[in-house]
N, CA and C atoms of all chains as a GROMACS GRO file, in nm:
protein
  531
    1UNK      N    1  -1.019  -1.782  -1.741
    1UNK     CA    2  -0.912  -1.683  -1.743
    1UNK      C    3  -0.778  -1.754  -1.724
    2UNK      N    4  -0.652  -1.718  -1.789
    2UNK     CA    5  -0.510  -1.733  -1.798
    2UNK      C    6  -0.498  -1.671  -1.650
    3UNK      N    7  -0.360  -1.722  -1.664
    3UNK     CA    8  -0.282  -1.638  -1.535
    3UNK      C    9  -0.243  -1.519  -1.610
    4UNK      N   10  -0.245  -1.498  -1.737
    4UNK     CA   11  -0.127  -1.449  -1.820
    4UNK      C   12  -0.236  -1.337  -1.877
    5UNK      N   13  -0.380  -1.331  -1.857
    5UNK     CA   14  -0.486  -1.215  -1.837
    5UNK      C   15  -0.494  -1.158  -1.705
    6UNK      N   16  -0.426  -1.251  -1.614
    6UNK     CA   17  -0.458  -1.195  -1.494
    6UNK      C   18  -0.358  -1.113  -1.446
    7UNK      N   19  -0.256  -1.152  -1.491
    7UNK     CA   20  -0.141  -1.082  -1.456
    7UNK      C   21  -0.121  -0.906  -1.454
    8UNK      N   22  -0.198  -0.876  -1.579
    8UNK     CA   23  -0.153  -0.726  -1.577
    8UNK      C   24  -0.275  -0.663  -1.469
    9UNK      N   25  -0.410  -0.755  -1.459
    9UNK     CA   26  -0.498  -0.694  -1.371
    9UNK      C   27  -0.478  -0.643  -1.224
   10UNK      N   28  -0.344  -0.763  -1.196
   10UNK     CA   29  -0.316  -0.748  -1.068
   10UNK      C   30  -0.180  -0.670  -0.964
   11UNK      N   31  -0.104  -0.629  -1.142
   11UNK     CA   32   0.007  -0.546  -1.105
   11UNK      C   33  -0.024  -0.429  -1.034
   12UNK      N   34   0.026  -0.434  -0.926
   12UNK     CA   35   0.000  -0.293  -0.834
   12UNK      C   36  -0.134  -0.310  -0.714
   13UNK      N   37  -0.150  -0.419  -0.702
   13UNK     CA   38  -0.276  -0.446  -0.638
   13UNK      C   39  -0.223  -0.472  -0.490
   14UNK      N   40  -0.308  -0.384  -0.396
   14UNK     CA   41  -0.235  -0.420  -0.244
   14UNK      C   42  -0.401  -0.483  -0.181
   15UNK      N   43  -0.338  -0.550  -0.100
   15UNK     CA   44  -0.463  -0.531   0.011
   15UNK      C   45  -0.427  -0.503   0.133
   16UNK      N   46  -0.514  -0.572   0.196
   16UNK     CA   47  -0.446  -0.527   0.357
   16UNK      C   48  -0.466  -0.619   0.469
   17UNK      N   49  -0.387  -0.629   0.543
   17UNK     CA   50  -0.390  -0.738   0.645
   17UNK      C   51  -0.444  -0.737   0.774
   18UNK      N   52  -0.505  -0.808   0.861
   18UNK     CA   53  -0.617  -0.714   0.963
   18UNK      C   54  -0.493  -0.656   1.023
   19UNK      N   55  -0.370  -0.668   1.045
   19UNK     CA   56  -0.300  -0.519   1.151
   19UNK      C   57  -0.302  -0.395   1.085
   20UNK      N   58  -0.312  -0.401   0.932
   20UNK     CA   59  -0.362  -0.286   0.889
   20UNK      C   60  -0.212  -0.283   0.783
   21UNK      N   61  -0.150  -0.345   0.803
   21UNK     CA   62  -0.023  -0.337   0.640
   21UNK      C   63  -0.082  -0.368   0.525
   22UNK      N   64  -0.048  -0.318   0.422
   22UNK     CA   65  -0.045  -0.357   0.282
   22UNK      C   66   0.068  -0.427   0.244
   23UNK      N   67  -0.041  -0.525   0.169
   23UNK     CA   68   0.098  -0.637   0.086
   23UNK      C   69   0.042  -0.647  -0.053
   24UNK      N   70   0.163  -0.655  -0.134
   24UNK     CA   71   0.088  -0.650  -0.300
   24UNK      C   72   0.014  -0.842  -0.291
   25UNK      N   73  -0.119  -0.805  -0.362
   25UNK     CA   74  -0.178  -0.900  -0.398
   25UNK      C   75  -0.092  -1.053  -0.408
   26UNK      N   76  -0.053  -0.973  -0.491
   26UNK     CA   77   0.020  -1.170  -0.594
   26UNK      C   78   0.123  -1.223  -0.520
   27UNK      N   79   0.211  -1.111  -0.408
   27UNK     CA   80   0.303  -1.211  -0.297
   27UNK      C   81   0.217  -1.293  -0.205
   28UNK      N   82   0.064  -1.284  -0.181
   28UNK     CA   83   0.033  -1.379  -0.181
   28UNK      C   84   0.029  -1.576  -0.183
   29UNK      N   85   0.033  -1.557  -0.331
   29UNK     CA   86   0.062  -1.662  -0.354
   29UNK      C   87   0.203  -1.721  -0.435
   30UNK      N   88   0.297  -1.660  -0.418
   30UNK     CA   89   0.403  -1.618  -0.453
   30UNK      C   90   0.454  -1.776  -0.447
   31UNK      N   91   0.487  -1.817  -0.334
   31UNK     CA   92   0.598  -1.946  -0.273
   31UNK      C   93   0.487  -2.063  -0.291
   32UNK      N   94   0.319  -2.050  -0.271
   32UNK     CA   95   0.244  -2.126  -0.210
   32UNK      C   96   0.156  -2.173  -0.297
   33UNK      N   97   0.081  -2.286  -0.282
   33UNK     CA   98  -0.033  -2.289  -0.326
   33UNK      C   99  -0.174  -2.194  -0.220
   34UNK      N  100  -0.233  -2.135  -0.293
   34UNK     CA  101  -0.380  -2.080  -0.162
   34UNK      C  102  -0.464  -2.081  -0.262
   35UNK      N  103  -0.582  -2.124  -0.149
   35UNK     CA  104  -0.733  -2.098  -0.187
   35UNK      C  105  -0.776  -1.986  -0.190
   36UNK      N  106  -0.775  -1.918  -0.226
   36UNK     CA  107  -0.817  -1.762  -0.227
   36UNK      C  108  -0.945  -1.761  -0.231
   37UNK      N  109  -1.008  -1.696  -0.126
   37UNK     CA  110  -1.171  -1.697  -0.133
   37UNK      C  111  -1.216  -1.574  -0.096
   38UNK      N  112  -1.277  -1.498  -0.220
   38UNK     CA  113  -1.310  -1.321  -0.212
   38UNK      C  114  -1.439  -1.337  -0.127
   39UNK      N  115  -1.482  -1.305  -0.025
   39UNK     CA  116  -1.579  -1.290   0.061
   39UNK      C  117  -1.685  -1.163   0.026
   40UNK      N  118  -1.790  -1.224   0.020
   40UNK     CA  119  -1.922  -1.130  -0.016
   40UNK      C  120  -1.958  -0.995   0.064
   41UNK      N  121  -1.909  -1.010   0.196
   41UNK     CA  122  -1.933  -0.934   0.306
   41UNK      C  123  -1.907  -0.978   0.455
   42UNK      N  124  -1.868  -0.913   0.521
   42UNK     CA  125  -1.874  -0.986   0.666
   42UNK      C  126  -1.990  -1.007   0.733
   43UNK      N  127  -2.010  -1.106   0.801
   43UNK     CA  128  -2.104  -1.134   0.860
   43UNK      C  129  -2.205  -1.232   0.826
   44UNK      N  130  -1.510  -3.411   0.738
   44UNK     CA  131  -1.407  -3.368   0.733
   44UNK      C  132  -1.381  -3.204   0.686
   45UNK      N  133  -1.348  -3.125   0.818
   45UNK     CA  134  -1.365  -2.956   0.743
   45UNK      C  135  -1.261  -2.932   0.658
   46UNK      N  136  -1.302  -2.841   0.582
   46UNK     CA  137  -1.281  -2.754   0.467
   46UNK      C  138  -1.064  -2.731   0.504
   47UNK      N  139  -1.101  -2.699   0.629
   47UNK     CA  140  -0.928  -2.632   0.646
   47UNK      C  141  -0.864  -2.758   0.651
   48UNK      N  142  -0.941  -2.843   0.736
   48UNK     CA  143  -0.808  -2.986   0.737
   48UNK      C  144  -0.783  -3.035   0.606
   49UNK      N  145  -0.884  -3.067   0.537
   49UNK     CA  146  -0.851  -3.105   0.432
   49UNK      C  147  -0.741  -3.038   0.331
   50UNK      N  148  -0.751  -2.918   0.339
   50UNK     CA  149  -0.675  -2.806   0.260
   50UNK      C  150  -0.531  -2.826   0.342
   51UNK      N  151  -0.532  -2.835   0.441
   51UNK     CA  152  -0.386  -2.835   0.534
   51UNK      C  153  -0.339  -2.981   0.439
   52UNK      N  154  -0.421  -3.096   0.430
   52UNK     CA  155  -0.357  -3.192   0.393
   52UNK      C  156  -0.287  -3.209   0.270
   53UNK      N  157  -0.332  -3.097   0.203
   53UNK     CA  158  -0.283  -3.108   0.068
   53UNK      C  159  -0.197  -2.994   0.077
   54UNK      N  160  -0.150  -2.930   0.159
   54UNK     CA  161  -0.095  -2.811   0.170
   54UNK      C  162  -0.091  -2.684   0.069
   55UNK      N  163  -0.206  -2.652   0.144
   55UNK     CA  164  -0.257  -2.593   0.033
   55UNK      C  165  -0.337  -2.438   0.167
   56UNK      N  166  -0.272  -2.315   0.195
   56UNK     CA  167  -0.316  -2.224   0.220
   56UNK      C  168  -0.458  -2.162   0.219
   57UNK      N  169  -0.508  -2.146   0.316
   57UNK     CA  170  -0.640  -2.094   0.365
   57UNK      C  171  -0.635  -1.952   0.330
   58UNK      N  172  -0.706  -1.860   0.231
   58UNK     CA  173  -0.667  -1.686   0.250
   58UNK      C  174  -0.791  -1.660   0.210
   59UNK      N  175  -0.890  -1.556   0.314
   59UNK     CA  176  -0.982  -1.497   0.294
   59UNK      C  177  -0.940  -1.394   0.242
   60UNK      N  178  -1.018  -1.300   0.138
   60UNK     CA  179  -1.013  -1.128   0.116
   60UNK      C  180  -1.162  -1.092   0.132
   61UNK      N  181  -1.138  -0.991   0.234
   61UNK     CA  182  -1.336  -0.935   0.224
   61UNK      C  183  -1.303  -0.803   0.178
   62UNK      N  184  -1.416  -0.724   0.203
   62UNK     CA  185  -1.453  -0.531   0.118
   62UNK      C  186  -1.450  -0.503   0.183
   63UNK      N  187  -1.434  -0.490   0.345
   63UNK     CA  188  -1.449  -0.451   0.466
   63UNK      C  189  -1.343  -0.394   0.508
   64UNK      N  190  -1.333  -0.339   0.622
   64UNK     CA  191  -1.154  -0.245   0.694
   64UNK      C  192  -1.103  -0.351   0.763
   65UNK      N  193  -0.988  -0.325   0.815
   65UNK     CA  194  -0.930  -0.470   0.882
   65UNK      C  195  -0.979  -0.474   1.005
   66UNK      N  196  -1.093  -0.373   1.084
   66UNK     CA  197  -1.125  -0.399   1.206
   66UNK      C  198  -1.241  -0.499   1.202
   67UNK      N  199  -1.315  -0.473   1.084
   67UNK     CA  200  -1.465  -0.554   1.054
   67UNK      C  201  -1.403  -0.669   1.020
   68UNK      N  202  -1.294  -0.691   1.018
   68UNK     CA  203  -1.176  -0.848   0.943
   68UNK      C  204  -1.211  -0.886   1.095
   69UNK      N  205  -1.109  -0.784   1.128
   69UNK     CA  206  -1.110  -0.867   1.327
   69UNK      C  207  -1.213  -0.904   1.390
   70UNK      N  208  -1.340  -0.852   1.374
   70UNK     CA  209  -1.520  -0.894   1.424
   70UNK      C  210  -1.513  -1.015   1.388
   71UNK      N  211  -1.486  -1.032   1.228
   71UNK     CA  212  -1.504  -1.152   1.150
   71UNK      C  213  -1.467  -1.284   1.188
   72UNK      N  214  -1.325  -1.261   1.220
   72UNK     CA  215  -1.216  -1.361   1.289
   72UNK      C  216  -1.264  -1.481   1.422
   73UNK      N  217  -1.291  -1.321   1.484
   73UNK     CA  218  -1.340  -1.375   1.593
   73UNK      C  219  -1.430  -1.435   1.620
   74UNK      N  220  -1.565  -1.350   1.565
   74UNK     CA  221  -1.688  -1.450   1.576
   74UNK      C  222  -1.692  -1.558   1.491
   75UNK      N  223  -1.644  -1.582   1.388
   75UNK     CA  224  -1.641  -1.725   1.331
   75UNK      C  225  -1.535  -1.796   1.343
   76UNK      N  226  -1.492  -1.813   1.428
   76UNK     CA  227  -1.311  -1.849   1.413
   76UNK      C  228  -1.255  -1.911   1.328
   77UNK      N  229  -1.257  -1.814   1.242
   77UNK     CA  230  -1.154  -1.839   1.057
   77UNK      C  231  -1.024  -1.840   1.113
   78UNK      N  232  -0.976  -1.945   1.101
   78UNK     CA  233  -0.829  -2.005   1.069
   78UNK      C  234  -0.757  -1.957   1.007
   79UNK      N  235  -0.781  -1.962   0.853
   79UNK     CA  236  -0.683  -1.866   0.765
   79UNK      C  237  -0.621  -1.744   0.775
   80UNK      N  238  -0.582  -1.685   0.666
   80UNK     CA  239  -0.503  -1.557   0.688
   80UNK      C  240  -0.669  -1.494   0.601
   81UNK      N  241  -0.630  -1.361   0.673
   81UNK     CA  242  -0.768  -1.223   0.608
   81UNK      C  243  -0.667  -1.110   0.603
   82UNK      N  244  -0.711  -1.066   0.473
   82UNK     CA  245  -0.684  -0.944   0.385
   82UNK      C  246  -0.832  -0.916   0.403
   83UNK      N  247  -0.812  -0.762   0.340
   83UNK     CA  248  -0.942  -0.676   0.346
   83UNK      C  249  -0.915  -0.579   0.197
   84UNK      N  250  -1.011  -0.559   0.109
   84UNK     CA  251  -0.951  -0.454  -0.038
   84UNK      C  252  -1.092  -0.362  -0.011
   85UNK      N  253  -1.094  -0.258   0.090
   85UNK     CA  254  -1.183  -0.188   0.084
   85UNK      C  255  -1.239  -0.109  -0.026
   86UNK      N  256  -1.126  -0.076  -0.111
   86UNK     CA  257  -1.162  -0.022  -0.214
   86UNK      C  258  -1.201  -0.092  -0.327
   87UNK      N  259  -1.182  -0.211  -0.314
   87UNK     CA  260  -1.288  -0.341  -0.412
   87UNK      C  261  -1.183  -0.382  -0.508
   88UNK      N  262  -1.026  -0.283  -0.496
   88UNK     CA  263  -0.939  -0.327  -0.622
   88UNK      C  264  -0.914  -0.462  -0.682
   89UNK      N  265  -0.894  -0.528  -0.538
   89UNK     CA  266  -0.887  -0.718  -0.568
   89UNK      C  267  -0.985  -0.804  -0.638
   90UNK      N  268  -1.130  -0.753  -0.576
   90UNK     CA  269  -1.227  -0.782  -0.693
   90UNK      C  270  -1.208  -0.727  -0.793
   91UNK      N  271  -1.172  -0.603  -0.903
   91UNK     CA  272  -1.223  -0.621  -0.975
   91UNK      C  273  -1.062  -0.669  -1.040
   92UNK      N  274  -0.976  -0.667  -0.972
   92UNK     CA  275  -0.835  -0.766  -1.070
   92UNK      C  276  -0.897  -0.918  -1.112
   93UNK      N  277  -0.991  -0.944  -1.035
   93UNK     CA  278  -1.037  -1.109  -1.066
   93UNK      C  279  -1.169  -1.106  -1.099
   94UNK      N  280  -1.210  -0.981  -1.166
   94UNK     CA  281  -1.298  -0.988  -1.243
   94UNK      C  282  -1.485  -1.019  -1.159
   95UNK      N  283  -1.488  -0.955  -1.067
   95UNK     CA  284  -1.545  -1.020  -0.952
   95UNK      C  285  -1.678  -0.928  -0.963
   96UNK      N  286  -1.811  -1.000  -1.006
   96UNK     CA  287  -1.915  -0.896  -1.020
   96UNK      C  288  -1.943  -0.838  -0.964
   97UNK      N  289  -2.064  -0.724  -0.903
   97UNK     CA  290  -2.045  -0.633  -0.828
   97UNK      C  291  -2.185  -0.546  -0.865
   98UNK      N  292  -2.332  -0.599  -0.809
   98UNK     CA  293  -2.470  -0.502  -0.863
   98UNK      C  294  -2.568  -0.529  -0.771
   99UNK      N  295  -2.670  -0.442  -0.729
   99UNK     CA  296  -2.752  -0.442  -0.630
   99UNK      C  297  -2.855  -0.597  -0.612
  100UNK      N  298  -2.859  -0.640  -0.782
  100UNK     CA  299  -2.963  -0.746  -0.817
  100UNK      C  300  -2.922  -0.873  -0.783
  101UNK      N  301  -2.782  -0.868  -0.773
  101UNK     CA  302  -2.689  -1.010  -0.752
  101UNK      C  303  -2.697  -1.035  -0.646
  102UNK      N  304  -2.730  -0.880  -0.528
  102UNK     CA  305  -2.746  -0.966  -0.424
  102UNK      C  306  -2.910  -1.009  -0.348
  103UNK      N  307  -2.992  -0.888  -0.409
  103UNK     CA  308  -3.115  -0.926  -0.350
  103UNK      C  309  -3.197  -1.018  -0.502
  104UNK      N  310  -3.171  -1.078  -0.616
  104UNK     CA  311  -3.250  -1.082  -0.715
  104UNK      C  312  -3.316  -1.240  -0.665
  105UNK      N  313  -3.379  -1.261  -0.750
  105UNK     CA  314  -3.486  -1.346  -0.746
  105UNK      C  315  -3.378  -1.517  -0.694
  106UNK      N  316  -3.275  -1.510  -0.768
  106UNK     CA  317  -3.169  -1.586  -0.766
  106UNK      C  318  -3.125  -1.616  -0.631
  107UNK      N  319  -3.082  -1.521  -0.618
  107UNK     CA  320  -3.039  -1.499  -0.421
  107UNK      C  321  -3.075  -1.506  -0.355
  108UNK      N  322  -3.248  -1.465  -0.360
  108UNK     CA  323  -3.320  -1.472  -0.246
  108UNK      C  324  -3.366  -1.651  -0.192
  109UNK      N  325  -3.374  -1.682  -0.356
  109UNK     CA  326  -3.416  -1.845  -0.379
  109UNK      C  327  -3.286  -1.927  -0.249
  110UNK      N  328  -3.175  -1.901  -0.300
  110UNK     CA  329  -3.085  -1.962  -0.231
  110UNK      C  330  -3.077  -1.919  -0.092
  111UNK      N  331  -3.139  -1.777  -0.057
  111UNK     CA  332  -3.124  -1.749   0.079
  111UNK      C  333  -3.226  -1.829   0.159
  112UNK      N  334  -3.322  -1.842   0.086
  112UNK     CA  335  -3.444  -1.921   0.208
  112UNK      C  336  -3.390  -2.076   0.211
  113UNK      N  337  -3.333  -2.103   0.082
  113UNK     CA  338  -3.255  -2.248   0.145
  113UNK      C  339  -3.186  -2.244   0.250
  114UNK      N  340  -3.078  -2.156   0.261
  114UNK     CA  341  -2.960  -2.186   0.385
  114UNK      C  342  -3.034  -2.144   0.520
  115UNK      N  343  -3.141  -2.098   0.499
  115UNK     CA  344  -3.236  -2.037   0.634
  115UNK      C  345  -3.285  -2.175   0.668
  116UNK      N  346  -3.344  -2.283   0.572
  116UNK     CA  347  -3.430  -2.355   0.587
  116UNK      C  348  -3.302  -2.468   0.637
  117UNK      N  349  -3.180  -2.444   0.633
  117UNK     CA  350  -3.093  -2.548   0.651
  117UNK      C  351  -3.020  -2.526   0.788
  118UNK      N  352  -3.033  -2.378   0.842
  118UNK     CA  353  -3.046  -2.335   0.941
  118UNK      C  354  -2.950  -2.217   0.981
  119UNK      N  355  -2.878  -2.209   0.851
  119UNK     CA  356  -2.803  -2.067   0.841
  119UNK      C  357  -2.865  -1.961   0.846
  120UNK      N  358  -2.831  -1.858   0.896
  120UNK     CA  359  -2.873  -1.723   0.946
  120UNK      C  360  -2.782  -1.633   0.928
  121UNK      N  361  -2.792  -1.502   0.902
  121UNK     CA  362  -2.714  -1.420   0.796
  121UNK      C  363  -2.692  -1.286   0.968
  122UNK      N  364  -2.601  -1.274   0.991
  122UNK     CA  365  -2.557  -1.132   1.069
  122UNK      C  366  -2.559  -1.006   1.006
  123UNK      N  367  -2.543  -0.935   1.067
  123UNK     CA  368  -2.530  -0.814   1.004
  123UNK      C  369  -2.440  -0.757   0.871
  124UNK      N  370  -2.419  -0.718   0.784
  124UNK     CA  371  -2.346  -0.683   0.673
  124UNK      C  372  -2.275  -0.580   0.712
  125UNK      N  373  -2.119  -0.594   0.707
  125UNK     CA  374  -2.014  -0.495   0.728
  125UNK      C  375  -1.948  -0.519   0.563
  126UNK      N  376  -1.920  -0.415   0.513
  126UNK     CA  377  -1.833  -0.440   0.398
  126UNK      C  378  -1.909  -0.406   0.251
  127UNK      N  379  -1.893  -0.423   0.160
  127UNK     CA  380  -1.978  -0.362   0.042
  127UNK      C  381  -2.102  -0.466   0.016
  128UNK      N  382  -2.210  -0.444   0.034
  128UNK     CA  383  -2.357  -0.544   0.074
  128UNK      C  384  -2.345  -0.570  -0.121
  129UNK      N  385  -2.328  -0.539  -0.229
  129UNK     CA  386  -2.366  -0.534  -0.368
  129UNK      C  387  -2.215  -0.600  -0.405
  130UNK      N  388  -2.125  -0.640  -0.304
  130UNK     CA  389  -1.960  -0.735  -0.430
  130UNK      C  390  -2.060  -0.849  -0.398
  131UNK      N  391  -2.029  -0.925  -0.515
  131UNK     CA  392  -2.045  -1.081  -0.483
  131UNK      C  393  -1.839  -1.114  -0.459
  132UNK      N  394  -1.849  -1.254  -0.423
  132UNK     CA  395  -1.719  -1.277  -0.404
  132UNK      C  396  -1.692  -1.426  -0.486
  133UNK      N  397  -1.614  -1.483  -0.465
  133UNK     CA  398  -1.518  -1.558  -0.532
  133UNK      C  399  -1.441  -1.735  -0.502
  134UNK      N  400  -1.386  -1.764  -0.568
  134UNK     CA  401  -1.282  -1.926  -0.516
  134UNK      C  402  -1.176  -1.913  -0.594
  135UNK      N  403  -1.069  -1.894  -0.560
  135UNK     CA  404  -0.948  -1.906  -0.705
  135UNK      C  405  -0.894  -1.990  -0.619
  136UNK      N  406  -0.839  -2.117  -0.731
  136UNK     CA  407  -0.688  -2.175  -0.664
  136UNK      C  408  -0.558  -2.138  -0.712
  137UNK      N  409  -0.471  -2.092  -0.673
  137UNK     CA  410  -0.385  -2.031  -0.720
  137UNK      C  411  -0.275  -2.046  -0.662
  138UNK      N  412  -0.136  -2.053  -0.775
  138UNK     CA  413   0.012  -2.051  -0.726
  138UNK      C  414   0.089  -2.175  -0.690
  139UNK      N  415   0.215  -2.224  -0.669
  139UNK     CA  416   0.268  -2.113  -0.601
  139UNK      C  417   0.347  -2.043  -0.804
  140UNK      N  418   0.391  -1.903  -0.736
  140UNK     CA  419   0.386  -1.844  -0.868
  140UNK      C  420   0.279  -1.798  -0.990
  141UNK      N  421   0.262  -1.830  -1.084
  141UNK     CA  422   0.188  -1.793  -1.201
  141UNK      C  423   0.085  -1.927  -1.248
  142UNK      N  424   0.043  -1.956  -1.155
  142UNK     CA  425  -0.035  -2.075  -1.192
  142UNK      C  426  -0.172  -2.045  -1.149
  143UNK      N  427  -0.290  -2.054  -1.242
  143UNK     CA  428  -0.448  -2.046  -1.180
  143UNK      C  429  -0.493  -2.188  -1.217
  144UNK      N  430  -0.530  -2.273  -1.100
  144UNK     CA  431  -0.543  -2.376  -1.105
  144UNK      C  432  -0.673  -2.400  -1.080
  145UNK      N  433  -0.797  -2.301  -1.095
  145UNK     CA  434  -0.972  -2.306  -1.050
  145UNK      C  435  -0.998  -2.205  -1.008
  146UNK      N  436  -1.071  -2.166  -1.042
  146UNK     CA  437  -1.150  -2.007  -1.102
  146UNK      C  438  -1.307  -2.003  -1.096
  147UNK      N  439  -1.358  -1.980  -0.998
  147UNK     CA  440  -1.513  -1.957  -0.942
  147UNK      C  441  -1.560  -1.832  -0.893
  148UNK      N  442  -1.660  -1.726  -1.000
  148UNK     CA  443  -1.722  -1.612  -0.957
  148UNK      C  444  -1.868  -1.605  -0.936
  149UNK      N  445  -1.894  -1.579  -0.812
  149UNK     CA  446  -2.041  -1.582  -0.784
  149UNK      C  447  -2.084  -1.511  -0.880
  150UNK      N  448  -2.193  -1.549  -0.931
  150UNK     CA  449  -2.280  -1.456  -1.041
  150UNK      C  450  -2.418  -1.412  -0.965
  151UNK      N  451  -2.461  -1.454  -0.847
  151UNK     CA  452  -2.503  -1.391  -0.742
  151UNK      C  453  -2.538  -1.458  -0.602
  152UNK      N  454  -2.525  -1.309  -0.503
  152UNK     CA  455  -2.553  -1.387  -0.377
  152UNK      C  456  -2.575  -1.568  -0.348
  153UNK      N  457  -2.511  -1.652  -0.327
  153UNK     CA  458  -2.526  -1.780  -0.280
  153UNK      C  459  -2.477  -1.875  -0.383
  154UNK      N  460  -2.418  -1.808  -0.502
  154UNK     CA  461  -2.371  -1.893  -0.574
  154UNK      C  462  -2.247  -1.934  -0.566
  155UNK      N  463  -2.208  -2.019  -0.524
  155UNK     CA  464  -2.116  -2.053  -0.442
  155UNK      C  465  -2.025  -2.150  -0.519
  156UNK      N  466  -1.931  -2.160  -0.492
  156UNK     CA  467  -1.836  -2.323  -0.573
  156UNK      C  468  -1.856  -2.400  -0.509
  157UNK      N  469  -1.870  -2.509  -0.592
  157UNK     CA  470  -1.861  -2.652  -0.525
  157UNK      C  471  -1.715  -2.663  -0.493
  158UNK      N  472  -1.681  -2.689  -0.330
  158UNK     CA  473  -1.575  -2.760  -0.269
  158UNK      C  474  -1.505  -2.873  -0.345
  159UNK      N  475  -1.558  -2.988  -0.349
  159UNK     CA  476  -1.514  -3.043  -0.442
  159UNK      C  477  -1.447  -3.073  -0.527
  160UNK      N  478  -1.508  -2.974  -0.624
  160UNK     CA  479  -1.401  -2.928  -0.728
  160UNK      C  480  -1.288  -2.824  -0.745
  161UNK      N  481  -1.310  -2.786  -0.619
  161UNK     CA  482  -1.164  -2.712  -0.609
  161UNK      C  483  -1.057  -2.830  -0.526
  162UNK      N  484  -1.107  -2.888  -0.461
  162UNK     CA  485  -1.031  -2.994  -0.379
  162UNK      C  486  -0.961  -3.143  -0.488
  163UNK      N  487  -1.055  -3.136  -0.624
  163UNK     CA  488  -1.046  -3.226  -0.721
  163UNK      C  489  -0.948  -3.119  -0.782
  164UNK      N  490  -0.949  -3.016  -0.809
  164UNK     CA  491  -0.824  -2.970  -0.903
  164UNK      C  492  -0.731  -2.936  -0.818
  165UNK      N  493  -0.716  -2.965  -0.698
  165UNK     CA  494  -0.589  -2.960  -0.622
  165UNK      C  495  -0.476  -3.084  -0.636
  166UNK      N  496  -0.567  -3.208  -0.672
  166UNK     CA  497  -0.534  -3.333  -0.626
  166UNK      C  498  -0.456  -3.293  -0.770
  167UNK      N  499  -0.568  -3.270  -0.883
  167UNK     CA  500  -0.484  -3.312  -1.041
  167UNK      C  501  -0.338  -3.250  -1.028
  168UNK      N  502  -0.350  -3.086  -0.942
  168UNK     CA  503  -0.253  -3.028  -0.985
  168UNK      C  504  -0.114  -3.084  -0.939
  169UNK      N  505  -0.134  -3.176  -0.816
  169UNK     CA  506  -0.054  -3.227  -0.710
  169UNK      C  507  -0.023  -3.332  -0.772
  170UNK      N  508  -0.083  -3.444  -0.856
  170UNK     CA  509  -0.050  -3.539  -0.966
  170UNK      C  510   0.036  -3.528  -1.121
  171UNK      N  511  -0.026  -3.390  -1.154
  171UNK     CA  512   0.079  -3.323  -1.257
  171UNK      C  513   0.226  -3.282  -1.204
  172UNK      N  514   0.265  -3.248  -1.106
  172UNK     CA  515   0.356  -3.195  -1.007
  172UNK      C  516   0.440  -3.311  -1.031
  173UNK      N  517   0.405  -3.398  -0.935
  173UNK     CA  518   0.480  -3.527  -0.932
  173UNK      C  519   0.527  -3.587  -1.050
  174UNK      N  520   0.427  -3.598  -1.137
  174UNK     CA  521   0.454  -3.658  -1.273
  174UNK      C  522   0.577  -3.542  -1.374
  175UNK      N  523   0.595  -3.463  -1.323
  175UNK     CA  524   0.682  -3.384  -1.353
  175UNK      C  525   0.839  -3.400  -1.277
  176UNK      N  526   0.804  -3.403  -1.159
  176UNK     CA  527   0.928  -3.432  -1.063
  176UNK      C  528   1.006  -3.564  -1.131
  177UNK      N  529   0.910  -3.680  -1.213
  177UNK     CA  530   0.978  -3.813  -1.234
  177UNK      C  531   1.116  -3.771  -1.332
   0.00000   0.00000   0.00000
């Protein structure tokens, strides 16, 4: 995958931070490089 | 040499996302003491922006189970499941900005990325960088 497929997937995408805010997805990685690692489940 | 130092050395951001609420984040935190930053997409939106599979078979199928009696036999042991038991999850390297620099989707339970090669396309990307700066 492009960034440039990924891009429209992720417009509008929040998650949430454990205090409980939402931040859109892609400020994320905005400034940074990150490893982004989607986790299967806790525990 | 762990996973975070190494990543610190290349400066390069630690970010978990699980399916879980941000309190099952905080269980998480704690009992494993993850370093990084944790997001939580209860509603699975983040998976499926990255395309992130998601079926009952992926996680119990013949595939998964194979790999589960390995990490048992290696001495990993699985806790309880908080969060959606059927997402598989993911490795992206990504940013800063519009850049996907390694792209890994479990295709089921235990299929995992090799470290490695996300740590090898950090280095290239950090070599292209420079070679750009000249």
């Amino acid at each position: 995958m492009r960034y440039n497929d990924l891009k429209p997937r992720i417009s509008g995408v929040t998650v949430i931070k454990e205090q409980g805010e939402a931040v859109s997805l892609e400020s994320i990685w905005e400034s940074r490089v990150v490893l982004l690692a989607f986790l299967r489940h806790f525990g | 040499m762990g996973i975070k130092k190494q990543l610190d050395e290349k400066d390069i951001s630690l970010v978990a996302v699980g399916s879980g609420t941000p309190d099952q984040a905080n269980v998480f935190v704690k009992k494993y003491g993850f370093t990084g930053e944790m997001f939580v997409s209860p509603d699975l939106s983040a998976y499926r922006a990255f395309k992130l599979v998601r079926g009952m078979w992926r996680s119990v199928g013949p595939a998964s189970v194979y790999r589960g009696i390995k990490a048992i036999t290696k001495g990993f042991r699985q806790g309880y499941t908080a969060g959606d038991p059927w997402q598989q999850g993911g490795i992206f390297l990504i940013g800063p900005g519009e850049r996907l620099l390694f792209e890994h989707r479990d295709r089921f339970a235990g299929d995992h990325a090799d470290l490695k090669e996300v740590l090898a396309a950090a280095e290239l990307s950090a070599a292209a960088e420079k070679g750009m700066d000249k």
